[in-house]
N, C-alpha and C positions, 0 to 999 in steps of 0.2 A: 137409882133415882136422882141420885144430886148431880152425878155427871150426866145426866139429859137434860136437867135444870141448867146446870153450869152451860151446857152447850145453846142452849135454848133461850133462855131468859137474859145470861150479861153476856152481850155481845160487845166485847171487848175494844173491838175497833169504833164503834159508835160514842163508847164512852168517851175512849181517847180522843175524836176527833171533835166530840161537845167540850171536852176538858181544856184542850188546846183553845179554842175559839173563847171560852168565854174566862181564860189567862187573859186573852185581847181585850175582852172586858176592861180590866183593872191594872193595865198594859203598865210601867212604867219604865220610859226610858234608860234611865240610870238604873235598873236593875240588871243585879248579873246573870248567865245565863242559867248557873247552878242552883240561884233561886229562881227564874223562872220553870224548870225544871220542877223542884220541889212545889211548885205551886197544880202543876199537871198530874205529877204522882199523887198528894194530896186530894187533887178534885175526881182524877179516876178511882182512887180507891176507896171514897169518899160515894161516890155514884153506883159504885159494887153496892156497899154495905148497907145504900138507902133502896137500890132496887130489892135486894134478900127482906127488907124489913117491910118495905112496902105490899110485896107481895104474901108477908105472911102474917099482915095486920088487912089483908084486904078480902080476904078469905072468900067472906062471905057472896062479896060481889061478882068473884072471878068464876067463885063454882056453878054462880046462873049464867054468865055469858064466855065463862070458858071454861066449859065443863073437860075439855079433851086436856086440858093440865093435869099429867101424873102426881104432881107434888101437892094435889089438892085432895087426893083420895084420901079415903078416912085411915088407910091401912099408911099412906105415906108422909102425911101430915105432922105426926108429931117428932119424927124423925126432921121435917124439915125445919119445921122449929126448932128442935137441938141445935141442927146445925148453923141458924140464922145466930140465935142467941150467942153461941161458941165465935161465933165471927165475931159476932159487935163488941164483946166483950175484949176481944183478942186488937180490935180494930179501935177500941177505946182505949187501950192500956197504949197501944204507942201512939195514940196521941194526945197523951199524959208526961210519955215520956219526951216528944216532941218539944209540945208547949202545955203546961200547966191551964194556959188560957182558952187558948184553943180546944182542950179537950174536956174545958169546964163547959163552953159556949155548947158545942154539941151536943156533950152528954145531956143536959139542958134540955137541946134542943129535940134530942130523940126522946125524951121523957113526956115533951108538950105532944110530939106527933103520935106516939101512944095513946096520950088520953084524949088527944082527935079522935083517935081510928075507933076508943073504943063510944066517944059519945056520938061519932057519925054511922057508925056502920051498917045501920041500913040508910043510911041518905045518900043514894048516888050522884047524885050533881055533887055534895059537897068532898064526898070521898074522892073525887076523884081532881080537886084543887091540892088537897093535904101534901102529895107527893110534889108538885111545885112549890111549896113553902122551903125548902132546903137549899133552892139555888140561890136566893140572897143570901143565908146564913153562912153557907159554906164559900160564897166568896168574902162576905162580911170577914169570916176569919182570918183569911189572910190579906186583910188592907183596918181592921181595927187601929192597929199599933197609930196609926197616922191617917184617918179615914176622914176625910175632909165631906161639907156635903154634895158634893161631887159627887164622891166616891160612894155616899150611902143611896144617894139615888139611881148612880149606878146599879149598885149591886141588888137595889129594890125590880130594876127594869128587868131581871132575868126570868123574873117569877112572869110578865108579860112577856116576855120571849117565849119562854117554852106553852106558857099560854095558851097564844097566835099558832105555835108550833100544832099542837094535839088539837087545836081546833079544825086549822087547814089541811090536817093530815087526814081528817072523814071526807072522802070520795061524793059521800054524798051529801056534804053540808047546806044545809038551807037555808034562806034570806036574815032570819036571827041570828043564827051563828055564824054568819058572813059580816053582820055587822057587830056582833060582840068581838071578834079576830080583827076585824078596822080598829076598832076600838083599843084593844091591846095596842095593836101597832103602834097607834098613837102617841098611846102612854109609854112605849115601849122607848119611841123616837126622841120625846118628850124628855124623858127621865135619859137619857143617855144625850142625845146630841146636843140641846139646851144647856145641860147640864156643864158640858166642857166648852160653851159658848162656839161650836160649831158653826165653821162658815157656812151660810146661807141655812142654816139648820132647817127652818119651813119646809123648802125645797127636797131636802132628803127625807126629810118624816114624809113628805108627799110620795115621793118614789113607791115605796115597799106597797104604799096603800092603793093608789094607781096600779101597778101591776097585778094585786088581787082582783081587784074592780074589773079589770078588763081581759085578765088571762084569768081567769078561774080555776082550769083545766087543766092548767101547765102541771106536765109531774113531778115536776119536783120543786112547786109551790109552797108545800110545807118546808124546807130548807130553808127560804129564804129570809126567813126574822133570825134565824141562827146564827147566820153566815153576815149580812149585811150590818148589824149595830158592833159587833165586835168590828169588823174590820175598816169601818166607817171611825170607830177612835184609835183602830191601828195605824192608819193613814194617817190622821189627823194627828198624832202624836209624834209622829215621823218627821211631819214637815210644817213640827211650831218651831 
């Protein structure tokens, strides 16, 4: 059962290539390659241990709308919870041993998302924000040392990336949530290109939002707030 999971639910390459994109996030030049490095292993293994927790604080949701989940059966269930809990524990301790700070913030932070999951869990709209609340934290932790507000509004605009992301990614999204995903964008563009005083910034917060408005259908639509704000201060960071 955990290697169907394991096969199934963390898809490895997806992590790595969110983990990498949104290092671009909180790019700094003058960092070496070895910590930018550590920043990638940190945020992929980091995205393991919040998909294991996510899915087994979210139970309840997944077994109405995805009942074909092994790891949800009542026979496989408590097993996956051993195995979620053995992780995070094992996934806390080195990053204790790491940084004392860093693995105060988290542990923290997986404590708050707990008592989310357990006062939301039958409210589906908001269960399903809780899992976004971790991409600012976990880049928070590695730019705190020196996190200018810049930097915290950055790391605030992730939670509107991945947003925009699961919004645009329903095939069949309709005129609300087409304008709730504008709206991300915005804030997404907002909080990140503003922020680092981006040439002609307007212009590019326009971009992303323009191409939904008029390709809707493109397929691979949901990529694009991923891809585009990270590399939008990689560029820009390149050539101040």
């Amino acid at each position: 059962m955990i290697k169907h999971y394991l096969q199934t639910r963390l898809k490895s390459w997806s992590f790595l290539g969110l983990a990498i994109l949104f290092s671009l996030l909180i790019y700094s030049p003058g960092l070496k390659a070895v910590d930018e490095l550590s920043r990638v292993i940190f945020l992929v293994l980091s995205f393991f241990i919040f998909r294991l927790l996510d899915d087994a604080c979210s139970v309840s949701y997944d077994r109405s709308h995805h009942p074909d989940r092994s790891y949800l059966s009542p026979g496989n269930y408590p097993t996956f919870l051993r195995f979620t809990a053995v992780s995070c524990l094992a996934y806390q301790s080195l990053l204790f041993m790491y940084s004392k700070e860093i693995g105060l913030i988290v542990s923290l932070f997986i404590f708050a998302s707990l008592l989310l999951y357990v006062l939301f869990q039958k409210q589906f709209s908001v269960l399903s924000l809780i899992p976004l609340l971790k991409y600012p934290v976990l880049l928070y932790c590695l730019v705190f040392q020196y996190a200018s507000n810049a930097l915290i509004f950055i790391c605030l605009s992730s939670f509107f990336i991945l947003l925009s992301y699961d919004l645009l990614e329903d095939k069949k999204i309709g005129d609300l949530k087409r304008f709730v995903a504008l709206g991300a964008l915005a804030t997404a563009g907002f909080f990140t290109l503003f922020s680092i005083s981006f040439p002609f910034a307007p212009v590019f917060i326009l971009i992303p939002m323009l191409l939904v408005w008029f390709f809707p259908r493109w397929k691979y639509l949901h990529y694009l707030p991923i891809a585009y704000y990270p590399l939008c201060i990689f560029i820009n960071s390149l050539i101040k």
